[in-house]
GUFIDO-965576 format. One record per residue: residue number from 0; chain; x, y, z of N, C-alpha, C in turn. Coordinates in nm, 4 decimals, always signed. Layout:
BEGIN
    k  c       n.X       n.Y       n.Z      ca.X      ca.Y      ca.Z       c.X       c.Y       c.Z
  NUM  A         X         Y         Z         X         Y         Z         X         Y         Z
...
//
This chain:
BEGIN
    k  c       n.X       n.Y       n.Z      ca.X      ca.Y      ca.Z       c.X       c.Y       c.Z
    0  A   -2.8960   -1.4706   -6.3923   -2.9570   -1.5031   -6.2637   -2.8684   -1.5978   -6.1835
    1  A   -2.8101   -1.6952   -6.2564   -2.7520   -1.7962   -6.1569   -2.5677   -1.7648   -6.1281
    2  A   -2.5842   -1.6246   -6.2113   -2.4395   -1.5389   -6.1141   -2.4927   -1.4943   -6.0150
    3  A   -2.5979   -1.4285   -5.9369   -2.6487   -1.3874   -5.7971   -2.6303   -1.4789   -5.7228
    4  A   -2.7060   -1.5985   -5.7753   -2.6996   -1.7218   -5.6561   -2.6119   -1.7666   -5.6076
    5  A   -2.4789   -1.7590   -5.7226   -2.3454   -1.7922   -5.7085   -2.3058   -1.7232   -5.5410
    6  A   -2.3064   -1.5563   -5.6454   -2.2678   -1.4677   -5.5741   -2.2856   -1.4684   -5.3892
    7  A   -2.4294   -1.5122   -5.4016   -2.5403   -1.4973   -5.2789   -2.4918   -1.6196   -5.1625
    8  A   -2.4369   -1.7308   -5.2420   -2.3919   -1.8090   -5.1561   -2.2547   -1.8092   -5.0950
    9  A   -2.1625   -1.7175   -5.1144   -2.0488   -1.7074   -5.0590   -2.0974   -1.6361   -4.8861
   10  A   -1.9492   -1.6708   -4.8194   -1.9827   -1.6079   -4.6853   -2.0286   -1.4616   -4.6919
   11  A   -2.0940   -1.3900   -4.6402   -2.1448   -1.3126   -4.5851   -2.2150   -1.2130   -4.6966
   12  A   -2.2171   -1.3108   -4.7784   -2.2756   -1.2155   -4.9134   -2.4122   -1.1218   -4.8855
   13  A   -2.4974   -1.2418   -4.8379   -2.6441   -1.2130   -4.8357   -2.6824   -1.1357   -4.7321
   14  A   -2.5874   -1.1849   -4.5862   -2.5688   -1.0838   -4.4977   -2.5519   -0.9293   -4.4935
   15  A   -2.4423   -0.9174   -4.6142   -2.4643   -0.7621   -4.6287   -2.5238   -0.7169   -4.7303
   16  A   -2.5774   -0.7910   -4.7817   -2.6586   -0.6902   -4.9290   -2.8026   -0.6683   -4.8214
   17  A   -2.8550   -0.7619   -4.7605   -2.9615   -0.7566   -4.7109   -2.9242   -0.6852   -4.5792
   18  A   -2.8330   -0.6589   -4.4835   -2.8190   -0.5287   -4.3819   -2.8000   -0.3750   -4.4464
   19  A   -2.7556   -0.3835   -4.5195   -2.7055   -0.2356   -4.6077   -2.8420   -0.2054   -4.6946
   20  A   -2.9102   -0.2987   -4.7233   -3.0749   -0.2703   -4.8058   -3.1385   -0.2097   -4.6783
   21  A   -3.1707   -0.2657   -4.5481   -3.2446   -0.2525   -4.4371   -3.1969   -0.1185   -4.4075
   22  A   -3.0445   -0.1121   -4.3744   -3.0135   +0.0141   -4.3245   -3.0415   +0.1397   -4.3844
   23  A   -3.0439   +0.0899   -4.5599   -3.0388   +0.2819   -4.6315   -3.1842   +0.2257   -4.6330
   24  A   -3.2701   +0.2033   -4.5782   -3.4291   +0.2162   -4.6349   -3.4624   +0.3904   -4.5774
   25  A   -3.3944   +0.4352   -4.4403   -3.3923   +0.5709   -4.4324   -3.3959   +0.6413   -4.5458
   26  A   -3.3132   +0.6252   -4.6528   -3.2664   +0.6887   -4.7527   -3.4278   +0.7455   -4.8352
   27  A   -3.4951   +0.6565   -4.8450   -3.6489   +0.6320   -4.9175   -3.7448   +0.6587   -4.8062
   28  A   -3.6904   +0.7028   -4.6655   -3.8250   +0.7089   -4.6144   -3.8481   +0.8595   -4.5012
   29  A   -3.6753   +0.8657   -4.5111   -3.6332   +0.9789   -4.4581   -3.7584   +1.1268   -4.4691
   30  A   -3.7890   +1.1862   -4.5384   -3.8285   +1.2940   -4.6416   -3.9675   +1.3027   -4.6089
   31  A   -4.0218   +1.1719   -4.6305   -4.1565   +1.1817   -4.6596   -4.2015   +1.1384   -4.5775
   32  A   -4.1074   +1.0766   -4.4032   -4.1807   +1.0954   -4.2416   -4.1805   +1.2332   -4.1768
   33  A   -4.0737   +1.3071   -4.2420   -4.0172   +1.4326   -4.2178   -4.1842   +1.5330   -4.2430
   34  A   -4.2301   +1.5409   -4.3704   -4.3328   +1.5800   -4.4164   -4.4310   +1.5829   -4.3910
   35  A   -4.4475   +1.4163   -4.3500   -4.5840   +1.3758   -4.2791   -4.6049   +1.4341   -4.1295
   36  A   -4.4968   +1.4045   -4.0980   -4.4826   +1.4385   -3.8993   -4.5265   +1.5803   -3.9376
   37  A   -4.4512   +1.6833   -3.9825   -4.4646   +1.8329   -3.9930   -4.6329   +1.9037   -3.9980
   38  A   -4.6728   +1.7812   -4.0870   -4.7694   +1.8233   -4.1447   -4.8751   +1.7797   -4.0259
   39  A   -4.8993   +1.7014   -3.9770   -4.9319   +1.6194   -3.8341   -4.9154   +1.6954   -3.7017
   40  A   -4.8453   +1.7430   -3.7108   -4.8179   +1.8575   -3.5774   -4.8423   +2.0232   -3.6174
   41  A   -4.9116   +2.0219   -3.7544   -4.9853   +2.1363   -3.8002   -4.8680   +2.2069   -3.8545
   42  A   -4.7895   +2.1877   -3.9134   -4.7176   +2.2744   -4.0014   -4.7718   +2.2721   -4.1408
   43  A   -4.7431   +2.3592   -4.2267   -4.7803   +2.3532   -4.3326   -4.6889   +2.3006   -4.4174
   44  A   -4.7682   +2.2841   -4.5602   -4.6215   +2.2531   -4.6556   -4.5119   +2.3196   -4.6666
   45  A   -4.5262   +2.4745   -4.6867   -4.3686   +2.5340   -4.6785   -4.2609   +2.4696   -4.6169
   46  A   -4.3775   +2.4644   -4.4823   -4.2431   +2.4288   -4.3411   -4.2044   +2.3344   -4.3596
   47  A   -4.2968   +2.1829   -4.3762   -4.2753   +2.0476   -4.4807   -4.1486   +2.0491   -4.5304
   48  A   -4.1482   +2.0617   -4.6379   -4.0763   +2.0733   -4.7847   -3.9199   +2.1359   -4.7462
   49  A   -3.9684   +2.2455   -4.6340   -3.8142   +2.2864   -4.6091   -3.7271   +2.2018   -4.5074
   50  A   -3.8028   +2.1696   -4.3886   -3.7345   +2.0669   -4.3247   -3.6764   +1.9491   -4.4325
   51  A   -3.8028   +1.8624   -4.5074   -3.7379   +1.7639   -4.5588   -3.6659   +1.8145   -4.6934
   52  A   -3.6012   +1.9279   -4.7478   -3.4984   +1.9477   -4.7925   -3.4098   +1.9890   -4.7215
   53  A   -3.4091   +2.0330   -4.6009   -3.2975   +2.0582   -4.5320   -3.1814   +1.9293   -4.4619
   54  A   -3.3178   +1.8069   -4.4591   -3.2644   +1.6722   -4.4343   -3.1967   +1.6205   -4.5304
   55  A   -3.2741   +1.6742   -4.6777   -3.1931   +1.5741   -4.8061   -3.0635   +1.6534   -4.7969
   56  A   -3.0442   +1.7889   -4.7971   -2.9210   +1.8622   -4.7680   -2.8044   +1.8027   -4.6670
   57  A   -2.8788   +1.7912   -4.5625   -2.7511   +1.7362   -4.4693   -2.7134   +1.6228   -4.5208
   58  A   -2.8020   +1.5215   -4.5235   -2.7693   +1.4034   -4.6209   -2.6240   +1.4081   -4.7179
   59  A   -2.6554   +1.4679   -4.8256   -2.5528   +1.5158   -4.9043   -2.4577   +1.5668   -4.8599
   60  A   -2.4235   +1.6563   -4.7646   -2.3174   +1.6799   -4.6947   -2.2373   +1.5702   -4.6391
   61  A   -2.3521   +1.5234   -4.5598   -2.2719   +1.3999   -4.4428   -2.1779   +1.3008   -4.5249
   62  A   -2.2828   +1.2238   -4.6070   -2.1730   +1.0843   -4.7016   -2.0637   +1.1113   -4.6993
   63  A   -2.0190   +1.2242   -4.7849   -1.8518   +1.2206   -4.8045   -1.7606   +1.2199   -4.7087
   64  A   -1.8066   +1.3066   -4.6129   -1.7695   +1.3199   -4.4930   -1.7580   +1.1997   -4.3948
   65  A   -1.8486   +1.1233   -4.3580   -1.8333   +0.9827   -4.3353   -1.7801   +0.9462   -4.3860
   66  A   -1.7910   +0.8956   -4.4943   -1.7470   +0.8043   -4.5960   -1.5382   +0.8683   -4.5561
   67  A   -1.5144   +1.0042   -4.5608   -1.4005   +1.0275   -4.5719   -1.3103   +0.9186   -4.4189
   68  A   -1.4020   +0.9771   -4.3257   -1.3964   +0.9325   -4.1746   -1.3728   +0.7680   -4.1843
   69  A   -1.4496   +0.7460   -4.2296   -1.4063   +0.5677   -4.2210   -1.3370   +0.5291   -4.3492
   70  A   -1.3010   +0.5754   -4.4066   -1.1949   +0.5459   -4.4648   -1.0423   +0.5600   -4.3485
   71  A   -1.0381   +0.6567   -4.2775   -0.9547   +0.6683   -4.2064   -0.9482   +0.5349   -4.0930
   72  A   -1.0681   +0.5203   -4.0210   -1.0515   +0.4561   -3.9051   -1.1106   +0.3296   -3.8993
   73  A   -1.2115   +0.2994   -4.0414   -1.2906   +0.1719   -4.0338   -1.4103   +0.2018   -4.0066
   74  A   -1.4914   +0.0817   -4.0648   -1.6515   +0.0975   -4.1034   -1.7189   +0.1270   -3.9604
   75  A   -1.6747   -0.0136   -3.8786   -1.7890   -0.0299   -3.7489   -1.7658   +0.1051   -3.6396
   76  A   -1.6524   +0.1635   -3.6243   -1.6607   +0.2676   -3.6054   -1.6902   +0.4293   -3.6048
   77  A   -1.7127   +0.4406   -3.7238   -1.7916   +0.5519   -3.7949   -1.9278   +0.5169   -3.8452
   78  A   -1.9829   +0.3758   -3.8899   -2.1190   +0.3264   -3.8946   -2.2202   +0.3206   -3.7992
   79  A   -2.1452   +0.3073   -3.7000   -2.2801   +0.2314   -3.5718   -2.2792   +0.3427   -3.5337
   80  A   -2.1909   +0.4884   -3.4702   -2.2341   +0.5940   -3.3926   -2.3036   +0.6689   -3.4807
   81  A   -2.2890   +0.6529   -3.6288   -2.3594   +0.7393   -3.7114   -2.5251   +0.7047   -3.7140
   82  A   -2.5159   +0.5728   -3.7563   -2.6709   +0.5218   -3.7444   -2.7279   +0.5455   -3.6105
   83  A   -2.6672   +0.5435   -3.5269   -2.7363   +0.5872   -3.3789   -2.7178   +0.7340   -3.3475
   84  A   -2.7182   +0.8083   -3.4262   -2.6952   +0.9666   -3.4508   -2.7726   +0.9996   -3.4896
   85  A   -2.8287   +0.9225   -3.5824   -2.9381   +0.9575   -3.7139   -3.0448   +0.9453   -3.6873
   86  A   -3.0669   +0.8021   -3.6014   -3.1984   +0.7498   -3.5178   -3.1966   +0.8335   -3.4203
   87  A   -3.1374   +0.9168   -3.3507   -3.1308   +1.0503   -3.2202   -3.1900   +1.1907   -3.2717
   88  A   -3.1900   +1.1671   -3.4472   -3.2208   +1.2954   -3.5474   -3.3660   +1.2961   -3.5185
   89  A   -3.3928   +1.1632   -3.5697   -3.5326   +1.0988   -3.5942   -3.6066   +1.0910   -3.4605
   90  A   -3.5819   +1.0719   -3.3565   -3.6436   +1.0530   -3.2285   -3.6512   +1.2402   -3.1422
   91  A   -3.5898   +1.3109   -3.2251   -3.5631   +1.3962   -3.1426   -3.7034   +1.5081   -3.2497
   92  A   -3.7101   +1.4586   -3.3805   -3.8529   +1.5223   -3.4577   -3.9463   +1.4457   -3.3429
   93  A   -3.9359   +1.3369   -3.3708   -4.0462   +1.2780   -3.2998   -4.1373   +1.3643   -3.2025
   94  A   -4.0605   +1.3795   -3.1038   -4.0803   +1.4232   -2.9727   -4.0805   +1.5714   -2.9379
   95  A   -4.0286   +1.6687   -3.0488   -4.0620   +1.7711   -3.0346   -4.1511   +1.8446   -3.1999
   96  A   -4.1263   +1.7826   -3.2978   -4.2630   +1.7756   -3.3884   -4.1918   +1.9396   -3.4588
   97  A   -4.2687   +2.0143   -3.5252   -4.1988   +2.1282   -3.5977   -4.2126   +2.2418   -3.4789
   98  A   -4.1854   +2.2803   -3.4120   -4.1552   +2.4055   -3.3106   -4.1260   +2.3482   -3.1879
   99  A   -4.0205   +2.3748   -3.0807   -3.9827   +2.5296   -3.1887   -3.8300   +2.5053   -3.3282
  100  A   -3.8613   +2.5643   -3.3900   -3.8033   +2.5151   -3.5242   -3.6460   +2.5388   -3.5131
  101  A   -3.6166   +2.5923   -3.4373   -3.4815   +2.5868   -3.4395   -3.4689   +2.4587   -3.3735
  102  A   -3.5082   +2.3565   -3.2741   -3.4822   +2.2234   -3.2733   -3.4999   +2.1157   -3.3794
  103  A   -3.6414   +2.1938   -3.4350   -3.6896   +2.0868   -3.5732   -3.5803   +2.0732   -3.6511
  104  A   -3.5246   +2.1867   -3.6992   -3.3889   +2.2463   -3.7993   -3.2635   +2.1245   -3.7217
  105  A   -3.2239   +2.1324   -3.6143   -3.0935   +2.0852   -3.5892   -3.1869   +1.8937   -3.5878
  106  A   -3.2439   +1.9039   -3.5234   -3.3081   +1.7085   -3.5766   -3.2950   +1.7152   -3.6908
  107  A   -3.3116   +1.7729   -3.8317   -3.3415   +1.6721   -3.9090   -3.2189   +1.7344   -3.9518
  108  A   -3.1265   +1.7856   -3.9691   -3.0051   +1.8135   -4.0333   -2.8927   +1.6881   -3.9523
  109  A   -2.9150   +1.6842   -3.8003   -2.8452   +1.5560   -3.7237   -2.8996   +1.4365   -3.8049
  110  A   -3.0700   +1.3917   -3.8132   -3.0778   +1.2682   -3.8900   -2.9839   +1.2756   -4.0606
  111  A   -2.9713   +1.3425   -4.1042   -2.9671   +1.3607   -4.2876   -2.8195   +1.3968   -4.2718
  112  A   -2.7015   +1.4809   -4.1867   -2.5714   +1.3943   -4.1926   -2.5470   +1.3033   -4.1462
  113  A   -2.6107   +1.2783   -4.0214   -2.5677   +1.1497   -3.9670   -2.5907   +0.9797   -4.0316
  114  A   -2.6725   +1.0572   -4.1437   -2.6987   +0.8874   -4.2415   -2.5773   +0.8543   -4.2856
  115  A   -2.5488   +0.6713   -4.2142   -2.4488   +0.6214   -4.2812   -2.4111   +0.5923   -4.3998
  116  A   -2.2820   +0.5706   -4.4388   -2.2705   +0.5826   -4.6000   -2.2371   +0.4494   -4.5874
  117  A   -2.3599   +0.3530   -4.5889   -2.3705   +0.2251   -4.6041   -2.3413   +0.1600   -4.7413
  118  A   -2.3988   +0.2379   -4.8734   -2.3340   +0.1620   -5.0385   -2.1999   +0.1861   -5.0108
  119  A   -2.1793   +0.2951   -5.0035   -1.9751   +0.3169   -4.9990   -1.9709   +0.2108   -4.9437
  120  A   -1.9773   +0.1777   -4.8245   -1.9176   +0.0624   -4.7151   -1.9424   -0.0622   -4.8092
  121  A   -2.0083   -0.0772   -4.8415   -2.0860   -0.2098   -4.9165   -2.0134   -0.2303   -5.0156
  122  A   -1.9854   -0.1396   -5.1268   -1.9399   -0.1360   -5.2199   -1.7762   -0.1559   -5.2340
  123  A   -1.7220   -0.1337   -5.1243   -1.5830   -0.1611   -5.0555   -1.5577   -0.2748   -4.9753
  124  A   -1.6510   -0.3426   -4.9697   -1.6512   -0.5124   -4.8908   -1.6323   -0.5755   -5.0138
  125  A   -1.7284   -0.5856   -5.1186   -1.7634   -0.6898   -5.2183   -1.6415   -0.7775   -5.2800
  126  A   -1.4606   -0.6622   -5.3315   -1.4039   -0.7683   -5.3765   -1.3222   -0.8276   -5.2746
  127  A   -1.3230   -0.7860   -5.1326   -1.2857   -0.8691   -5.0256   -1.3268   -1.0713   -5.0615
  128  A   -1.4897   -0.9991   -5.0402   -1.5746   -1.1177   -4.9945   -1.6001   -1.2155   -5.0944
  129  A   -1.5867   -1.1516   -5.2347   -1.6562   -1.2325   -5.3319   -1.5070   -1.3178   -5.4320
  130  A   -1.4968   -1.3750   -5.5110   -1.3910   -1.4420   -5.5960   -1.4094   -1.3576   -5.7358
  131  A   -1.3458   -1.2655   -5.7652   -1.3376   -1.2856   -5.9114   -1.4054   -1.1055   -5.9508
  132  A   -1.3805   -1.0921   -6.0879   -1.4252   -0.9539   -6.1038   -1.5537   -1.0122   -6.1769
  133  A   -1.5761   -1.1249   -6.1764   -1.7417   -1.1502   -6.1803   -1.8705   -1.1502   -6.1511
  134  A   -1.7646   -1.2083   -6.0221   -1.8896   -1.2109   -5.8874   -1.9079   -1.0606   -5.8432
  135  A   -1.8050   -0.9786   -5.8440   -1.8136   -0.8472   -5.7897   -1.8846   -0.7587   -5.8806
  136  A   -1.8902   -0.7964   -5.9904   -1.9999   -0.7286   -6.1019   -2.1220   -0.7031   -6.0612
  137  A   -2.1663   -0.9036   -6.0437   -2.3050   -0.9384   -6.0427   -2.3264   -0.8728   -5.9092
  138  A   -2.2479   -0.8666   -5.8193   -2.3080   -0.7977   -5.6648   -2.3049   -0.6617   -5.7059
  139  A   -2.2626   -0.6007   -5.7914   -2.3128   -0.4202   -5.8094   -2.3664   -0.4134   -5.8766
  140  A   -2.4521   -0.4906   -5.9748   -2.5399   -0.5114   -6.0608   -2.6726   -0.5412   -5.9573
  141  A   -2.6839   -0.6383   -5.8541   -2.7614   -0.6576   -5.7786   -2.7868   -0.5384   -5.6654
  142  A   -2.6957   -0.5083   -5.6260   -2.6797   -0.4034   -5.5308   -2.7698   -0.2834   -5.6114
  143  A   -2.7547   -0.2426   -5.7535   -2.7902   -0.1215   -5.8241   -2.9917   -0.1610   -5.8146
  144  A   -2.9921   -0.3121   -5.8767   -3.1292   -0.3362   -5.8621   -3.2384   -0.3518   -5.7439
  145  A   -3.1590   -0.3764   -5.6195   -3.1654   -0.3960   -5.5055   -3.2004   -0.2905   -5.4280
  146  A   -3.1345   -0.1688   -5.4841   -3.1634   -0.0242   -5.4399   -3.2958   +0.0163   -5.4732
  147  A   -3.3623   -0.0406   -5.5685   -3.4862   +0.0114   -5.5833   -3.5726   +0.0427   -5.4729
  148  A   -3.5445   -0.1311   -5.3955   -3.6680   -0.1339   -5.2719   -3.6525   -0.0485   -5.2051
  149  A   -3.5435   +0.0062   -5.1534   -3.5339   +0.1348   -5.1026   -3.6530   +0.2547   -5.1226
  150  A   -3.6418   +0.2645   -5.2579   -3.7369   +0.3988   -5.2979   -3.9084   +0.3068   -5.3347
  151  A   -3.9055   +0.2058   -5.3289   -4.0663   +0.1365   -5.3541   -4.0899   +0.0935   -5.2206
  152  A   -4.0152   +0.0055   -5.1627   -4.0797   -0.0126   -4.9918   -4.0875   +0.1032   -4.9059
  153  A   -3.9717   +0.1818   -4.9116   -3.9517   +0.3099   -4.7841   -4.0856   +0.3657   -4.7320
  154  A   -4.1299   +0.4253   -4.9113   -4.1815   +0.5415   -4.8644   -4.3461   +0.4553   -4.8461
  155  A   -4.3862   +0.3218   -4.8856   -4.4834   +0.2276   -4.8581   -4.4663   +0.2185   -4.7067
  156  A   -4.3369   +0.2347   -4.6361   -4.3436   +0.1617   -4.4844   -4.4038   +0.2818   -4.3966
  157  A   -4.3438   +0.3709   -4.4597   -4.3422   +0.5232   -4.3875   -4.5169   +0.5312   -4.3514
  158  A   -4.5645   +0.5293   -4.4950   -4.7557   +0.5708   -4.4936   -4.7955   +0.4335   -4.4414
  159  A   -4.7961   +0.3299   -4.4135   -4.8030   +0.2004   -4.3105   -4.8089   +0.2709   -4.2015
  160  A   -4.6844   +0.2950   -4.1073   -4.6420   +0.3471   -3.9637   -4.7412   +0.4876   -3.9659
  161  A   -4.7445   +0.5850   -4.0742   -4.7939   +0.6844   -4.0478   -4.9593   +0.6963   -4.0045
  162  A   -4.9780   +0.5770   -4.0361   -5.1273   +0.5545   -4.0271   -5.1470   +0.5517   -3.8508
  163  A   -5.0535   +0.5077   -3.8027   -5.1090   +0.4731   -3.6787   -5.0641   +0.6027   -3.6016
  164  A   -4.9836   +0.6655   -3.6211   -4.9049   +0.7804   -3.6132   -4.7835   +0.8181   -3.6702
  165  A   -4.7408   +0.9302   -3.7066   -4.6450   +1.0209   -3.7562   -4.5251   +0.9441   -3.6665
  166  A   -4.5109   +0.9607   -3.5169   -4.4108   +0.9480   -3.4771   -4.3516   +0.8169   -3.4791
  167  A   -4.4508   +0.6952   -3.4909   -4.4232   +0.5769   -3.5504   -4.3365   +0.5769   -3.6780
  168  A   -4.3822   +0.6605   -3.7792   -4.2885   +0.6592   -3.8916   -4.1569   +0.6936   -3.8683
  169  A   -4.1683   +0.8347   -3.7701   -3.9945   +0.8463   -3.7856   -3.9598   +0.7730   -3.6897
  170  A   -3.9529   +0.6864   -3.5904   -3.9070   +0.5900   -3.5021   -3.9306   +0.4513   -3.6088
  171  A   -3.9968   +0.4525   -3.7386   -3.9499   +0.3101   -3.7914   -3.8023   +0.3605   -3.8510
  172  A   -3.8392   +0.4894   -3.8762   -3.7243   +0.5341   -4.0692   -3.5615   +0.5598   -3.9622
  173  A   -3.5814   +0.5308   -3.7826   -3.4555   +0.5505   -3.7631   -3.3763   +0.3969   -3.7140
  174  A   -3.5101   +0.3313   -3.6969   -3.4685   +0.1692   -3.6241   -3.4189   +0.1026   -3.7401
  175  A   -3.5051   +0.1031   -3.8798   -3.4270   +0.0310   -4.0095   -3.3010   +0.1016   -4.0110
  176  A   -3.2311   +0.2236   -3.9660   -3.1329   +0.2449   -4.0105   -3.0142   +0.1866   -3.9160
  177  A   -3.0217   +0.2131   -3.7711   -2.9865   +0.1130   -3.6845   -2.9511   -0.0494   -3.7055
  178  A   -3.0805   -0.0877   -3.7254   -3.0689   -0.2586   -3.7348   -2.9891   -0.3023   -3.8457
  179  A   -3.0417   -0.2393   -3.9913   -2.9503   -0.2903   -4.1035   -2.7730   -0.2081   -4.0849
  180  A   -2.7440   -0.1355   -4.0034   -2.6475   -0.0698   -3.9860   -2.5535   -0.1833   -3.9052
  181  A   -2.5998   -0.2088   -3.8153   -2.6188   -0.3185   -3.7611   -2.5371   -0.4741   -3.8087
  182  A   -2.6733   -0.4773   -3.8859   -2.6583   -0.6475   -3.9456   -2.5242   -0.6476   -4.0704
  183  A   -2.4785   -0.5426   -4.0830   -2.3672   -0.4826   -4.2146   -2.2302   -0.4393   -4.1240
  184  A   -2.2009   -0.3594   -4.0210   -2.1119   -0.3184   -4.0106   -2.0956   -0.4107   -3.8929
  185  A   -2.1494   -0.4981   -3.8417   -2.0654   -0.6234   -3.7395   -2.0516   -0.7453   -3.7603
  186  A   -2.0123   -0.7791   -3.9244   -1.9614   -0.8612   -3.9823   -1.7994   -0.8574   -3.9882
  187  A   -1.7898   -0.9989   -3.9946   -1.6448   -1.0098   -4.0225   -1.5714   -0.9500   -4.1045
  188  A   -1.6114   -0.8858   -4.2447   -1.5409   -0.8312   -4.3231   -1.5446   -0.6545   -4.3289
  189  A   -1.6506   -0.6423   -4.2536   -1.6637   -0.5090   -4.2360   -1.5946   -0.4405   -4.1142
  190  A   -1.5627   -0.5610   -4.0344   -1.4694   -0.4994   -3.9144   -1.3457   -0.5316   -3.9570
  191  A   -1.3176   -0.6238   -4.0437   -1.1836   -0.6059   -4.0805   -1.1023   -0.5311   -4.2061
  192  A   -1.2204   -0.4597   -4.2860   -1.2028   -0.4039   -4.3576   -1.1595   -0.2236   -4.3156
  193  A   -1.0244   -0.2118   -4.4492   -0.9402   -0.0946   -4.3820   -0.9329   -0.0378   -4.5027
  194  A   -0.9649   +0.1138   -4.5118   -0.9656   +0.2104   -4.6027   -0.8102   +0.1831   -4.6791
  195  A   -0.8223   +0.3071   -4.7843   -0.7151   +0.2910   -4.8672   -0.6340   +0.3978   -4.7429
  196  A   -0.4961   +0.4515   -4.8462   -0.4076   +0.5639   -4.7843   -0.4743   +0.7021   -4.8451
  197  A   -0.4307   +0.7475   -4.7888   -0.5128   +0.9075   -4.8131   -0.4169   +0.9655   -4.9316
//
């Protein structure tokens, strides 16, 4: 425990474990606003289930692909248009809900690549920021446990927002990705941080 605290007190430690937690909460909440909205604007489960696998799909596509991209050019540049890509995924279900489905289809495939590959990024700051292959342990040790809230708060925030409405949820699941995108990639070490060589 008192390697975290260590860890937690260096510059910008806490800053990015806690923007990069905020930002992937999409990750956990993505799916199951996707579902809810669908289901809310009278789609059925089929339609459900396929949108929000078509989101976890793009998802999986996108990372590497990002992730390849800012390796090339740097975080804050491939982070912030992505998270505001993703939140454009999410706002664009919102507002047009499942039909006609060829828009539903291109929203949630825009939200699910356009999710930033915020652990990569994260995970590529740490031995910048931290001293020692200690401290950089305990921060991917924390980072691994840290990820949980992701999948225990997300999908808690999602049925919160969904209560008041569907479109509340996906306008929260795109603003956490924004803000913690945000509070992570306009730090000092994340703007000065530069991929390897190809």
């Amino acid at each position: 425990m008192r390697g975290y605290v260590v860890f937690l007190r260096r510059p910008y430690a806490a800053r990015l474990l806690g923007g990069t937690l905020l930002g992937r909460l999409p990750n956990g909440m993505g799916m199951l606003a996707v579902v809810l909205h669908v289901r809310a604007d009278g789609g059925g489960y089929p339609l459900a289930g396929t949108l929000a696998a078509i989101f976890g799909l793009a998802t999986a596509a996108g990372q590497p692909v990002l992730g390849r991209v800012m390796d090339r050019y740097g975080q804050p540049p491939v982070l912030l248009p992505a998270a505001c890509a993703a939140a454009a995924g999410f706002v664009l279900l919102a507002i047009v809900g499942a039909r006609p489905l060829p828009v539903a289809v291109a929203a949630v495939v825009l939200a699910g690549f356009a999710t930033p590959p915020l652990e990569a990024g994260l995970r590529a700051l740490w031995p910048d920021v931290l001293d020692g292959p200690e401290q950089v342990d305990a921060a991917y040790a924390l980072d691994a446990a840290a990820q949980q809230i992701i999948f225990t708060a997300g999908p808690l925030l999602v049925v919160a927002a969904a209560a008041v409405n569907t479109e509340t949820a996906l306008l929260l699941t795109g603003g956490c990705g924004v803000a913690g995108t945000l509070g992570g990639a306009l730090s000092g070490p994340s703007r000065r941080w530069r991929g390897g060589p190809d």
